[in-house]
C-alpha positions as CSV (number, residue, x, y, z in Angstrom):
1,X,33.6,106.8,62.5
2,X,34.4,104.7,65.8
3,X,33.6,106.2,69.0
4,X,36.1,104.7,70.1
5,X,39.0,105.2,68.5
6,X,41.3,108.4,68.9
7,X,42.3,110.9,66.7
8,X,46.2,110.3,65.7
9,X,47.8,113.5,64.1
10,X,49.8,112.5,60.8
11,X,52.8,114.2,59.6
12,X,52.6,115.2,56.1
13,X,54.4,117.1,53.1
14,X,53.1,118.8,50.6
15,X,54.9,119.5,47.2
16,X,53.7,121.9,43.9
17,X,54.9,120.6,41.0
18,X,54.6,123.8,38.9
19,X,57.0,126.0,36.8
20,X,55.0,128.9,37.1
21,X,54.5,128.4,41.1
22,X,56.4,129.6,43.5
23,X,56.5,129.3,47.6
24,X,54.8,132.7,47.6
25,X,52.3,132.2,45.4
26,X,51.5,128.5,45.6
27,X,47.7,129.2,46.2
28,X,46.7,124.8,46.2
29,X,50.0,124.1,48.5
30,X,48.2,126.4,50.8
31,X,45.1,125.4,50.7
32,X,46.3,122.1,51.2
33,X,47.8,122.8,54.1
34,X,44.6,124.5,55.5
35,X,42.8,121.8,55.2
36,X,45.5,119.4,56.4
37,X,45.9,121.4,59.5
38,X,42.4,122.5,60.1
39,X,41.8,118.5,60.5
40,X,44.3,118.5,63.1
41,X,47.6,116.7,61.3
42,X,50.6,118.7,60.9
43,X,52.6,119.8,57.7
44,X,56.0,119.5,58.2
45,X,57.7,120.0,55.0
46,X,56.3,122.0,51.6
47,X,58.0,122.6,48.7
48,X,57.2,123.8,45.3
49,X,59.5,121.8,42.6
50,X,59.8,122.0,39.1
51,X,58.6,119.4,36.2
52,X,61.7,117.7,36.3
53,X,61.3,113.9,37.1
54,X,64.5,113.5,38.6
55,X,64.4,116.0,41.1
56,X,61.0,114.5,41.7
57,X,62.5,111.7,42.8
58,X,64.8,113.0,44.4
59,X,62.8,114.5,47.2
60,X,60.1,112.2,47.4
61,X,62.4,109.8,48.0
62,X,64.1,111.8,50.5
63,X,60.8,112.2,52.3
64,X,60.0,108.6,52.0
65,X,62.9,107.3,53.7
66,X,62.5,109.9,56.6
67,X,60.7,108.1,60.0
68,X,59.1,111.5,61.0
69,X,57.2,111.6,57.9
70,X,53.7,109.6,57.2
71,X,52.0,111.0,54.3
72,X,53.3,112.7,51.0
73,X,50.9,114.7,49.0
74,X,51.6,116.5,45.7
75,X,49.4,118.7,43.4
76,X,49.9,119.4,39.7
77,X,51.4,117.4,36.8
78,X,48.9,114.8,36.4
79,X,47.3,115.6,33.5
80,X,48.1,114.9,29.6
81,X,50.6,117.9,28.9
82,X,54.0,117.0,27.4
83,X,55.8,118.5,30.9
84,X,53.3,116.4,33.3
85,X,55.9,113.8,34.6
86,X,54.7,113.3,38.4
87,X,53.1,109.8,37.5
88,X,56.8,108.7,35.3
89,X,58.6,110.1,38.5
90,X,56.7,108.9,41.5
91,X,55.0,105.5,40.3
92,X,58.5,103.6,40.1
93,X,59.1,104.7,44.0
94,X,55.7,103.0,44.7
95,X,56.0,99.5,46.6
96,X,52.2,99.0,46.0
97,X,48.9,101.1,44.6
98,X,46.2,101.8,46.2
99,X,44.3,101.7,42.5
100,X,40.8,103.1,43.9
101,X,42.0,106.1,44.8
102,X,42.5,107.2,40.9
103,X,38.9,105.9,40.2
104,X,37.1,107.1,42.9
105,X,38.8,110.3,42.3
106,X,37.8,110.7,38.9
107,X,34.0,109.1,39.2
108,X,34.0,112.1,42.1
109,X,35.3,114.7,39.5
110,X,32.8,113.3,36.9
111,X,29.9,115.6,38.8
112,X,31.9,118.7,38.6
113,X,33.5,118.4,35.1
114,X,31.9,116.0,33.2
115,X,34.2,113.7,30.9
116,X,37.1,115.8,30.9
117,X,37.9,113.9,34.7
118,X,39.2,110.9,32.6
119,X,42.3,112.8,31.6
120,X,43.0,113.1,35.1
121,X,46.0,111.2,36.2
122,X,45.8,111.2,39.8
123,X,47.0,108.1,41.7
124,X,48.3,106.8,45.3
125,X,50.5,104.1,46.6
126,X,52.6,103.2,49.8
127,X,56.1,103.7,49.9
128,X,58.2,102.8,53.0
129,X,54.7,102.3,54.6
130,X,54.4,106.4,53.5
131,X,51.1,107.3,51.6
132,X,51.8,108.7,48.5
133,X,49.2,110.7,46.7
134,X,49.7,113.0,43.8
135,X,46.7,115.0,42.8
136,X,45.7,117.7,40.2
137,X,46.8,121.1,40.8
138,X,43.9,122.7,40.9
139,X,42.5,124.2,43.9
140,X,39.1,122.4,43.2
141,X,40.3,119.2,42.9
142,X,42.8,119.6,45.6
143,X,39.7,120.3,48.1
144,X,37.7,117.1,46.4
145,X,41.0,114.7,46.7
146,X,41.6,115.8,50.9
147,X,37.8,116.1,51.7
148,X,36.3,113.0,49.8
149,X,39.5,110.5,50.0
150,X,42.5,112.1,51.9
151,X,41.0,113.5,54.7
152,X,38.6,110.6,55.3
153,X,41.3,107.8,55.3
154,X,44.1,109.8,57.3
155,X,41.3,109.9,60.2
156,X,42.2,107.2,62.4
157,X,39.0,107.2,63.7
158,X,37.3,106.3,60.2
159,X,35.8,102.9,60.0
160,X,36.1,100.1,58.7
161,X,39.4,100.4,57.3
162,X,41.4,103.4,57.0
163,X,44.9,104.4,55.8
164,X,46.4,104.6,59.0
165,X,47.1,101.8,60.4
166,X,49.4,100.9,57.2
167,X,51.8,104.3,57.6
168,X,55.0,104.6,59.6
């Protein structure tokens, strides 16, 4: 990190895609938003939404277009099973991808469950100069995805290069 350089809070929303989840029991939203908020940004919207693509779509894109909003994270529906749509829904709201973020995601994931990390679907892009990140909704890889990758890159102080500087 670069001495200096000062810490800039990040506005963020969180969304569970799950239809067995709800707000009260959404244990990775809130972990999530521990972690977001314990490193000083602030969540400002969280949701938990079904598997249904277009309603996907419909929020995200809501949140996308809003100025007061820099970062977009989801959790759950990126693995293999027939109801996983968050990569159908999201990826065509995408104006570009920030393809390490799936691979270092899954070589990270490799350590704790071996080859089953390839089925992983996890990705990121910018939209409207908002980060979008979808990541599994397990609390485990929740924590992995904000500590080794989010959390890092939403630090403004992180150096060289961090996220940033590209966001709204």
């Amino acid at each position: 990190m670069k001495a200096n350089k000062s810490f800039e809070p990040l506005n963020i929303a969180v969304v569970t895609f799950s239809d067995k989840r709800t707000r009260a029991d959404d244990s990775t939203g809130d972990l999530l938003q521990n972690l977001m908020e314990n490193d000083g940004h602030k969540v400002v919207e969280r949701e938990v939404l079904s598997h249904d693509k277009y309603q996907i779509r419909a929020l995200i894109s809501q949140w996308i277009a809003r100025e007061d909003i820099q970062v977009v994270v989801t959790n759950g529906g990126t693995g293999f099973a027939l109801d996983n749509v968050t990569q159908d829904a999201l990826m065509p709201l995408l104006d570009s991808h920030i393809d390490g973020f799936g691979e270092l995601f899954r070589q990270l994931s490799f350590a704790d469950i071996g080859t089953s990390s390839m089925q992983s679907r996890a990705f990121a892009g910018l939209a409207n100069r908002t980060l979008v990140a979808a990541v599994p909704g397990s609390g485990g890889a929740a924590q992995l995805a904000w500590d080794s990758l989010l959390g890092p890159q939403l630090d403004s102080r992180q150096g060289p290069c961090n996220f940033v500087g590209h966001l709204s």
